[in-house]
Steps between C-alpha positions, in 0.01 A plus 500: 500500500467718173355289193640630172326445150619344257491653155486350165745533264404459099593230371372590141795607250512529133568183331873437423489344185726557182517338160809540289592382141864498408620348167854499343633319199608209770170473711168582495381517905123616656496523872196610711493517861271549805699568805227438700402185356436135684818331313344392156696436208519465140898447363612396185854585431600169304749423767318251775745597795449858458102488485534289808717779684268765394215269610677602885503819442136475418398267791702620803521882377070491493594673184286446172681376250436516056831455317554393162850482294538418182880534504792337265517157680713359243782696562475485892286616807691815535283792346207314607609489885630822468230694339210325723732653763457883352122456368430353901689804638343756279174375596558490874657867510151611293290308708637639869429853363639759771539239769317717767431253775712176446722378747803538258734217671475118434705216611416137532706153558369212325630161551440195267657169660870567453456842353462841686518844342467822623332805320474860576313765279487877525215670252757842546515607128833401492593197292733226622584198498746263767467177392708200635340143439781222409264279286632110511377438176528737152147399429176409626279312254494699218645878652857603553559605852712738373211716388310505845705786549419726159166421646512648771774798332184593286272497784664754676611717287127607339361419878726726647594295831748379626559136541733273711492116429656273711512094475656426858489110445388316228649112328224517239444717263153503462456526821725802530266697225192371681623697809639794344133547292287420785719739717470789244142467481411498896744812529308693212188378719628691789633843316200533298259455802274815546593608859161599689702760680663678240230508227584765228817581639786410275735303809836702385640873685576632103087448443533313177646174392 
């Protein structure tokens, strides 16, 4: 019987963090992030639903979380939903760096009583979104589900990944965001992983993403 030894591999890795400040004449938005965080939070948007959504992103992403909008409420939630959506995207595509060693691919199925939604992410330096989620309702407390999607739109574009969204049953609104949120944050879990077997090597044949 031959034993083998086992080798180490490092697990140390330079912190992926980012801060970004964007501000327009319609919002004002700070995001920070630690993608190797234990899920903490700090959200203020001025639109409840949102935070709370972000809040999942936070928790079941083990992502570290600072964002702050100061965006023109009065007129609606769309720049400030969108523009939380490029700020967050910026900062994720500055925080992975060169992407040497993640696992790239992410996909995760999250049910919520009625509700179950399917998302799959690919970190490929592509941008794209496939979105289909028939929300029941046009809005949930005090966001328009219409602009779940420009979320996610200005995520991917300054992220560059690509992005499909699916809600494959849902009666309840809420519920359906829940899902798609909690689904989009265990798949970013899984694609921005550090692979022990593949550290420093960026997991695409081109060698860059």
């Amino acid at each position: 019987m031959t034993n083998y030894a086992l080798t180490e591999v490092p697990q140390t890795h330079t912190p992926r963090t980012a801060e970004i400040t964007r501000n327009t004449a319609e919002t004002r938005v700070r995001v920070k992030v630690n993608l190797d965080g234990t899920g903490l939070s700090r959200l203020s948007t001025g639109i409840g639903f949102f935070d709370h959504m972000l809040d999942q992103i936070a928790r079941h992403g083990l992502i570290d979380l600072d964002i702050e909008s100061d965006g023109d409420l009065h007129i609606d939630g769309h720049h400030t939903v969108e523009d939380v959506g490029i700020t967050l995207g910026q900062a994720f595509f500055q925080a992975m760096g060169d992407k040497k060693g993640i696992r790239r691919y992410g996909h995760a199925y999250v049910p919520l009583d009625e509700a179950l939604s399917r998302v799959v992410v690919d970190f490929s330096g592509r941008p794209g979104l496939v979105m289909d989620v028939p929300f029941k309702a046009a809005m949930i407390g005090n966001l328009d589900t219409q602009l779940v999607h420009e979320f996610f739109q200005g995520f991917v574009n300054h992220a560059l990944v690509t992005v499909h969204i699916d809600n494959l049953k849902g009666d309840n609104a809420h519920h359906q965001a829940e899902t798609v949120f909690k689904a989009f944050a265990r798949a970013l879990r899984a694609a921005l992983e550090l692979d022990p077997r593949s550290l420093g090597v960026i997991p695409s044949t081109k060698g860059s993403l």
